[in-house]
GUVEX-743256 format. One record per residue (C-alpha): residue in three letters; x, z, y. Coordinates in steps of 0.25 Angstrom, whole numbers, plus 5000, padded with zeros to 4 digits. Each point is the difference from the previous one (the first is absolute). Layout:
<sites>
> residuo/xx/zz/yy
> ALA/X/Z/Y
...
</sites>
This chain:
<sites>
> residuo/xx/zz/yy
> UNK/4902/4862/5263
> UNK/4996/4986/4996
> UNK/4986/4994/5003
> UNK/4991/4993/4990
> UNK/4991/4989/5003
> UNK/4985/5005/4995
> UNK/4993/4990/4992
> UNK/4991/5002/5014
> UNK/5010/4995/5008
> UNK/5000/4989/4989
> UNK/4988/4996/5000
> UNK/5000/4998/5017
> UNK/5011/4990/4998
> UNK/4996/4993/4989
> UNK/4986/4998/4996
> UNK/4996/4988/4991
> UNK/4985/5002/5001
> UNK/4999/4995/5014
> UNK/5000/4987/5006
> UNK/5010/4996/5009
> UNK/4993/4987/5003
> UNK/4996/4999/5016
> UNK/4989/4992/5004
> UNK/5010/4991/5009
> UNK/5007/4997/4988
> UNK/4988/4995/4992
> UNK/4991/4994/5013
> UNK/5013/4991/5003
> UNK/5003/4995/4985
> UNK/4984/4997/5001
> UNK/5003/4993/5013
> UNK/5011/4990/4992
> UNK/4991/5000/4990
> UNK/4988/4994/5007
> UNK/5010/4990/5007
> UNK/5007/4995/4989
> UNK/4985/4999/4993
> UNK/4993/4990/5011
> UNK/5015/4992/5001
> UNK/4998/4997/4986
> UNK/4986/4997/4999
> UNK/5002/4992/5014
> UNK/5013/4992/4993
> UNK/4990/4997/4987
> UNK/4987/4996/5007
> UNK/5006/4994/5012
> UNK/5013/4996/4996
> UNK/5000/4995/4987
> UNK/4985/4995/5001
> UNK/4996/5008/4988
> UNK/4986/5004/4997
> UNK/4995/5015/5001
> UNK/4990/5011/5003
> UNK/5009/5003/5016
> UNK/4986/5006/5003
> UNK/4999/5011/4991
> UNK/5017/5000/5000
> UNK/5000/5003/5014
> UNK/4989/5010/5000
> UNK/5007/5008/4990
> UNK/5012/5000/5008
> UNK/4992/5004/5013
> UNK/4996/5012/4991
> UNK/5015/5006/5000
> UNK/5002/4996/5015
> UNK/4986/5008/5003
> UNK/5005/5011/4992
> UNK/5014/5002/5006
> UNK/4994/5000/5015
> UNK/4990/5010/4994
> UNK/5013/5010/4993
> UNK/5007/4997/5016
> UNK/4988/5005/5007
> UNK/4997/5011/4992
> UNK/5014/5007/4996
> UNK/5014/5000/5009
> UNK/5009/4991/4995
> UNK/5009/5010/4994
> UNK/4989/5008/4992
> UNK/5005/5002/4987
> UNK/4990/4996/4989
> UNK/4994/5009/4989
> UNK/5006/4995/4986
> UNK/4984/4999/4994
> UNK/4999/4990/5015
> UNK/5011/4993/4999
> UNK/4996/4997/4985
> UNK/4987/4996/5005
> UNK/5007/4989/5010
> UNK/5011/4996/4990
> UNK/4988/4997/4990
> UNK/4993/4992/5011
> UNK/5009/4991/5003
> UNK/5002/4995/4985
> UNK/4984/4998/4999
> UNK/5001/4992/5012
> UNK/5012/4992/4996
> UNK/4992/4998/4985
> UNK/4990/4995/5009
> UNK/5007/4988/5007
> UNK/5008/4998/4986
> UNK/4987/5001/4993
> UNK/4995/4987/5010
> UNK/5015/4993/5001
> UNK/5003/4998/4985
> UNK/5000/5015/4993
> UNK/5013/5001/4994
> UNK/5004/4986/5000
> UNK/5002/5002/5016
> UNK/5015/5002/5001
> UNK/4997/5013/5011
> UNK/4994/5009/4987
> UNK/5014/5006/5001
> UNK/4996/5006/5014
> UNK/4991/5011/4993
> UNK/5014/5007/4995
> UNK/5001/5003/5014
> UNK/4990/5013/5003
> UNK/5003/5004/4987
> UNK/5015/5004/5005
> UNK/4998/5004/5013
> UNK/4991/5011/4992
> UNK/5013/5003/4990
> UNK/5008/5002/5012
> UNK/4990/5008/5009
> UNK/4988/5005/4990
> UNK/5003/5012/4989
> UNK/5001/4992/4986
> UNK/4986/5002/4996
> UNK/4994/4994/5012
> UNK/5010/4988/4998
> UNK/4995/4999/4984
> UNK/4985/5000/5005
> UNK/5003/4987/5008
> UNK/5010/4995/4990
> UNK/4987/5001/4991
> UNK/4992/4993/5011
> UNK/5010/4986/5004
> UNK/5001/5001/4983
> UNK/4985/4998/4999
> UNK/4998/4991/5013
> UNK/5012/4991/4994
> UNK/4992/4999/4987
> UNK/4987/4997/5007
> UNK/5007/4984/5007
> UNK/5004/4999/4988
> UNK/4986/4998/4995
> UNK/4993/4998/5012
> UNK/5003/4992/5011
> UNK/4996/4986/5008
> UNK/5008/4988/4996
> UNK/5017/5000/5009
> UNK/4998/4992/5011
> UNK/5004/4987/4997
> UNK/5000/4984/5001
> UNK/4987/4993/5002
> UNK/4995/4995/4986
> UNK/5008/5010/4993
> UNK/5003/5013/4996
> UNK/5012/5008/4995
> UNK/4997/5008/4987
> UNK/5010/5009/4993
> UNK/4999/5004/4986
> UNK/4995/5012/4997
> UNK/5013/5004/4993
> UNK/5007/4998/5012
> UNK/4990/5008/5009
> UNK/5003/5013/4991
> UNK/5015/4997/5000
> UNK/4996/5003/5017
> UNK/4992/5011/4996
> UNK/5012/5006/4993
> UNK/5010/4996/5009
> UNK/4992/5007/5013
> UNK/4998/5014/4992
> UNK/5014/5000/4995
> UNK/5004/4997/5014
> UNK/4990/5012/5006
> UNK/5005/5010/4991
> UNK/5016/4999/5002
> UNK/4999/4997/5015
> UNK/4991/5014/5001
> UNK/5010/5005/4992
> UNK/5012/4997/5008
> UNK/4994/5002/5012
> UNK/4996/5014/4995
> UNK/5012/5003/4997
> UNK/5008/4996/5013
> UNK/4988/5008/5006
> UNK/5003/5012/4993
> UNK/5014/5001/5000
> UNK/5001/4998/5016
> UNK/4990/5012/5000
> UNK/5009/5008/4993
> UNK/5013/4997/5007
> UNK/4991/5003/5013
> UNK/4995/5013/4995
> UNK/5012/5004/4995
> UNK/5008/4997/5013
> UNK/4990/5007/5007
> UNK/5002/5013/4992
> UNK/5015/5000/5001
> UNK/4997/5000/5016
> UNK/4990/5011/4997
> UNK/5011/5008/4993
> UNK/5011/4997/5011
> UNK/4990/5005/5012
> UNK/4998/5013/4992
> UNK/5016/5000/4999
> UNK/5000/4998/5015
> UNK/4990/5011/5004
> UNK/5007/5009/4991
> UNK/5013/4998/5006
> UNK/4993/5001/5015
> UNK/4994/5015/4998
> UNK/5014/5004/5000
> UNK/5000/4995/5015
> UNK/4986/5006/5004
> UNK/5006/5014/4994
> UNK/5011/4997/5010
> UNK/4991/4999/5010
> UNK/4991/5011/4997
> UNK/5012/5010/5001
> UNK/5007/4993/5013
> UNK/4985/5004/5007
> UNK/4995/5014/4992
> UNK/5017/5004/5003
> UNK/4998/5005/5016
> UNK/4985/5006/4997
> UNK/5007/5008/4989
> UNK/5011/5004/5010
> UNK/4991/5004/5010
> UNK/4993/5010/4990
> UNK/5011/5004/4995
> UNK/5006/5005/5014
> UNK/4987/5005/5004
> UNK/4999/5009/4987
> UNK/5013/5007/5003
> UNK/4998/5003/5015
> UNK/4987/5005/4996
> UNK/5007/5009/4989
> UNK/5010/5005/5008
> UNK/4990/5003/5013
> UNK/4990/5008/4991
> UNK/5013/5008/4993
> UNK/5000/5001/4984
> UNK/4989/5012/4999
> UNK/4989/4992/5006
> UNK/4989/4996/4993
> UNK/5002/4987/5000
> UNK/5015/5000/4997
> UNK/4998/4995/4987
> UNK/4991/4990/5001
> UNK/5009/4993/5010
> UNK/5011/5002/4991
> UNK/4994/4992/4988
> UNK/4994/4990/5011
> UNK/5016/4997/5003
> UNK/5005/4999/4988
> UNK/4989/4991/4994
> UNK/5003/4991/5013
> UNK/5014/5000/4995
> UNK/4996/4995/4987
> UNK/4994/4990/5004
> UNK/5012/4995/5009
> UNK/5009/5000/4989
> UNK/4991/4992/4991
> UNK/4996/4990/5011
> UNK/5017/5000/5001
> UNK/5001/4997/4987
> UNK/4990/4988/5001
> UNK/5007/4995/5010
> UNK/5012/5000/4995
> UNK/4995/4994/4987
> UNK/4992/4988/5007
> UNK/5012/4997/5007
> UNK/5010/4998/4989
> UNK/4990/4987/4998
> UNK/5004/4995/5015
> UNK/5015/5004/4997
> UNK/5011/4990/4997
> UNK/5004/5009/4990
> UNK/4987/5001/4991
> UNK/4994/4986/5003
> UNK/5011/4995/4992
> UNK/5003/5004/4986
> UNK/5010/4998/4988
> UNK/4996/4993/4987
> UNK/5000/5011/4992
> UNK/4991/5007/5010
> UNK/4991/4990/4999
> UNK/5000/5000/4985
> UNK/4997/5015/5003
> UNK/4988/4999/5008
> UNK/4993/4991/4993
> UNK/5003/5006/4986
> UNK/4996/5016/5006
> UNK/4986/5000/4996
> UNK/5002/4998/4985
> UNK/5013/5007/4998
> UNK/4992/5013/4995
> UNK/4992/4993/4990
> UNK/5003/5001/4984
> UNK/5009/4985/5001
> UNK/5014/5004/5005
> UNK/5003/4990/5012
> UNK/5014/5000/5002
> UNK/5005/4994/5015
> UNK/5014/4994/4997
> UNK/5009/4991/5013
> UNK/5014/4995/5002
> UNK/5008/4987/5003
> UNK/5001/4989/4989
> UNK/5013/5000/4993
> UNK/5012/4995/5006
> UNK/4994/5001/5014
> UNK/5011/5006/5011
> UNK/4998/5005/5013
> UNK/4993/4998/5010
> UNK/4988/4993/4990
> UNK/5000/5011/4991
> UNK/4996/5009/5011
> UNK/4984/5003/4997
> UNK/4989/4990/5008
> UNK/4991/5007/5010
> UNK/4988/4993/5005
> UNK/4988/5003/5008
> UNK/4990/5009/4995
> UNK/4989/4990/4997
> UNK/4986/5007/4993
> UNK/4997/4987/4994
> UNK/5013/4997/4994
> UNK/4998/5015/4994
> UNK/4986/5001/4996
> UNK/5003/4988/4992
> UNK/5013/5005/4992
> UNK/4991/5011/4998
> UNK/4988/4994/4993
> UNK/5009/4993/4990
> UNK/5006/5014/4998
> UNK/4986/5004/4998
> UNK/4999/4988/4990
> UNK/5013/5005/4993
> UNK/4997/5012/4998
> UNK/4987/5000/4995
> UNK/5003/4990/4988
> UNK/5014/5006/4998
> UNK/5001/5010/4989
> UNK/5009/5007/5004
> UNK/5009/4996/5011
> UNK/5002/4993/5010
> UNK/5012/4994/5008
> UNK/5001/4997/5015
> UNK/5014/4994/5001
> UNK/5006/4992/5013
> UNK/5013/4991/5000
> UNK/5006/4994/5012
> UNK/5011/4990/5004
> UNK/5005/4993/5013
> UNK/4989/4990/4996
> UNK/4985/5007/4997
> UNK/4995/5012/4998
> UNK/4993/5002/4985
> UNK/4989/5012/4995
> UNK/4997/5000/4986
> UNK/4988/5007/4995
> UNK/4998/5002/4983
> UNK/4993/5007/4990
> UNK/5001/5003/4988
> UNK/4985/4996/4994
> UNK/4996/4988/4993
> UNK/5005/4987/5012
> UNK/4992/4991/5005
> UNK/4992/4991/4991
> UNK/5002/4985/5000
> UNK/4988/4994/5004
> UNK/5000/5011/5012
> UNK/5015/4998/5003
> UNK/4995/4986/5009
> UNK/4988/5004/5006
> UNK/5005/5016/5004
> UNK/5000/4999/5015
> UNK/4987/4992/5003
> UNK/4988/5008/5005
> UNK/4993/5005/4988
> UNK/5007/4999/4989
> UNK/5003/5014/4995
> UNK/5007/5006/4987
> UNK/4992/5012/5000
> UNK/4989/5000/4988
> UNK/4986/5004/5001
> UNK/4992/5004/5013
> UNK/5005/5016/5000
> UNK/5001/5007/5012
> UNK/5012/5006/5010
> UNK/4997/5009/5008
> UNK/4986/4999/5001
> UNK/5002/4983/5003
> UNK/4999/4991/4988
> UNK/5013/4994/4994
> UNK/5004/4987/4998
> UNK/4997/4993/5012
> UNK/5012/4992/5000
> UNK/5005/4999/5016
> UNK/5009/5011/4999
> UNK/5010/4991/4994
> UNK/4996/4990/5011
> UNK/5001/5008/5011
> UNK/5013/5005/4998
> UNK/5004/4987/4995
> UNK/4996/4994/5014
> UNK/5003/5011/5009
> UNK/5017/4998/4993
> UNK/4999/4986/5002
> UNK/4994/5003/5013
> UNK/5013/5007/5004
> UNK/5009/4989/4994
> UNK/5001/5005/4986
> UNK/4999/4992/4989
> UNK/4993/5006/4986
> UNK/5003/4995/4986
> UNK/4995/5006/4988
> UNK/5007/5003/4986
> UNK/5001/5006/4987
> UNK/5012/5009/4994
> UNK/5008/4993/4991
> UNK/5001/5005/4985
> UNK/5000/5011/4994
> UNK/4996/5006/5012
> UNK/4986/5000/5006
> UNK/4991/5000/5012
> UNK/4998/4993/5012
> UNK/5010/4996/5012
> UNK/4996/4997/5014
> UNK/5012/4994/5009
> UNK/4999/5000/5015
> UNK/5010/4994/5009
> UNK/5003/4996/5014
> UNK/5013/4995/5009
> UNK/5007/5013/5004
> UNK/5002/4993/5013
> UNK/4985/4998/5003
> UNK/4998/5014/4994
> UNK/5009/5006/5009
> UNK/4995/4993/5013
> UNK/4988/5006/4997
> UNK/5002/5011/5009
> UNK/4999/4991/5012
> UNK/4986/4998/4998
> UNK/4992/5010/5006
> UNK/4986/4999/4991
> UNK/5000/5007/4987
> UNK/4992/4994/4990
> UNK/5003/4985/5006
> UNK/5005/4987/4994
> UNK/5014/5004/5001
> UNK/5008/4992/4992
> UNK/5008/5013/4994
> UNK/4992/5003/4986
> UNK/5003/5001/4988
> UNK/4999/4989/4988
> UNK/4993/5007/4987
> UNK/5004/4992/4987
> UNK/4999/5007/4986
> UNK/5015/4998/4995
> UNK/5005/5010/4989
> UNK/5013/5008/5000
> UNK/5007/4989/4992
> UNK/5001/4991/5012
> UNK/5005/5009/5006
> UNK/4989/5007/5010
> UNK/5001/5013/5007
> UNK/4990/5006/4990
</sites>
């Protein structure tokens, strides 16, 4: 049976309310910060001969210094900062770069544009409202040089004054600048989370596959060491029984005690055999249609009709038209059988589970009969949460519409090799088409590798293609 990821699960892989700034990250970036400050000052006062306040310019930039010794003392260097702390730092750094602006110029010193930068480190580490609060903040700071500042640094006997116009055309510049680097910052930020959490549930998935697939071993095991114990009861019981004779009190007591013993062999017999049918040539492998099979099992007794069909593609001779057989690989199922899932549940009455093959690849199609993909889905389906599935209703006691099943048997296919295309049917018919194809040759040496579930290049490509091109549905 398939495994759903909780919203709990979720929520441990992807959490947008907590920081992911460490205090490393922001201590060095204050570091570069406060050299780059005193090598400009340096370069202005000493350099260029330039007239300015260096004393209080330097004392603010000792503040920052002082500070980050104090943050490396206190914490170890890869603490990771509460959102509400890092805010607090973020802010501090752009009142102490208003500071030197406000005695270098205000807005007419051509390092204003520095204040965007704590403002995107807070999109791409800080939840969004923490990154609107200091957004508000470098907005208001930018707004105060523009009023309030000591003259640039300049020539003796003159002074560089921008018109006010121009000044505001700064101001705007600087906020429009803020709020589309925060935004595509945020949004790089955001999407490699979600590719994280959603690769690390498909690993989730695959490691319940594979413990799934290892109990069949442990039963193994279980009945290789509980088989002599068993034995020895049963022997013991018998001479008993025939010792005390059939009229002794205890006759029948050591008849039940022998035939429950026996029981338990043949169903510790039965285990073994079962668990090593998995180790045996023979059942590690398994034919197309029997793979079609295992996957479609679960929802074959619904209300949808499922129907399983496989065969050569027309025209092929022997020895291509002889049926593949590949290695029996738990990913490569679980992910045919969440789009089965898929199918079936928007289907509205059927649905088709066809495979072709050639001398070439090795095609599954799986349609339905419901309403097909919608266009503005059609390009996104495949990426982690995205999802078809309306409203927030529950399955089986886990809310719907989480949108990584699609991804994880989208990644688990093209794990193996496969490679997945969506379609619609073509008119009149209607309903949805998933094509999944892979080189027979690659699907076929798949049973040289001996780890079921693994990147085997021997899966299946899934493309939605209807009956007029000639699919196996």
């Amino acid at each position: 049976m398939k495994r759903r990821i909780s919203q709990g699960e979720l929520r441990g892989f992807l959490n947008d309310g907590d920081s992911r700034l460490r205090l490393q990250t922001i201590v060095r970036l204050r570091w570069l910060a406060v050299f780059g400050q005193i090598l400009a000052v340096a370069t202005v006062f000493f350099g260029l001969g330039f007239a300015m306040p260096i004393g209080y310019c330097l004392g603010i930039i000792a503040m920052s210094a002082w500070l980050n010794v104090f943050l490396s003392i206190r914490y170890p260097a890869r603490h990771r900062l509460s959102s509400t702390f890092a805010t607090v730092m973020l802010a501090y750094d752009i009142v102490q770069l208003t500071a030197l602006l406000y005695l270098t110029g205000g807005i007419e010193n051509p390092f204003t544009v520095l204040i965007l930068a704590p403002v995107t480190v807070s999109a791409a580490t800080l939840p969004p409202r923490n990154t609107v609060i200091l957004g508000i903040v470098a907005a208001l700071a930018t707004t105060f040089i523009v009023f309030n500042y000591q003259p640039l640094p300049w020539y003796a006997g003159l002074r560089l004054d921008m018109p006010f116009l121009y000044k505001l055309g700064i101001l705007a510049s600087i906020v429009a600048c803020m709020i589309f680097l925060a935004l595509y910052a945020w949004r790089l930020s955001k999407e490699g989370r979600e590719m994280s959490a959603a690769l690390a549930a498909t690993e989730l998935v695959l490691a319940r596959e594979q413990k799934l697939h290892a109990l069949d071993g442990l039963a193994a095991a279980a009945a290789h060491e509980l088989g002599t114990p068993l034995s020895t009861i049963v022997l013991i019981s018998s001479e008993m029984a025939r010792e005390f004779g059939s009229d002794h009190r205890c006759a029948e007591d050591l008849q039940l005690l022998s035939s429950q013993a026996r029981r338990c062999r043949e169903i510790l017999k039965k285990l073994t055999r079962r668990s090593s049918d998995e180790e045996d040539p023979l059942h590690a492998s398994l034919s197309v249609r029997e793979m079609m099979e295992e996957a479609a099992a679960p929802y074959r007794d619904g209300q949808k009709v499922v129907e399983i069909m496989a065969r050569a593609a027309d025209g092929v001779v022997l020895p291509a038209a002889i049926e593949p057989v590949g290695h029996r690989r738990p990913g490569v199922i679980y992910g045919i059988g969440n789009i089965i899932e898929n199918a079936v549940d928007f289907a509205k009455s059927k649905v088709t589970v066809g495979a072709m093959w050639n001398a070439v690849e090795v095609v599954v199609t799986i349609a339905d009969d419901g309403k097909g993909f919608s266009p503005e889905v059609m390009d996104a389906l495949g990426e982690p949460y995205v999802t078809t599935r309306p409203g927030r209703a529950k399955r089986d006691g886990e809310p719907s519409g989480l949108g990584l099943g699609f991804f994880i048997a989208k990644t688990l296919l093209e794990r193996s090799g496969a490679t997945v295309t969506l379609d619609n049917r073509w008119a009149p018919e209607t309903g949805a088409v998933v094509r999944i194809a892979w080189p027979r040759l690659a699907f076929e040496r798949a049973l040289d590798r001996s780890a079921p579930g693994s990147g085997a290049a021997s899966d299946q490509q899934v493309e939605h293609t209807g009956p007029a091109r000639g699919a196996a549905a």
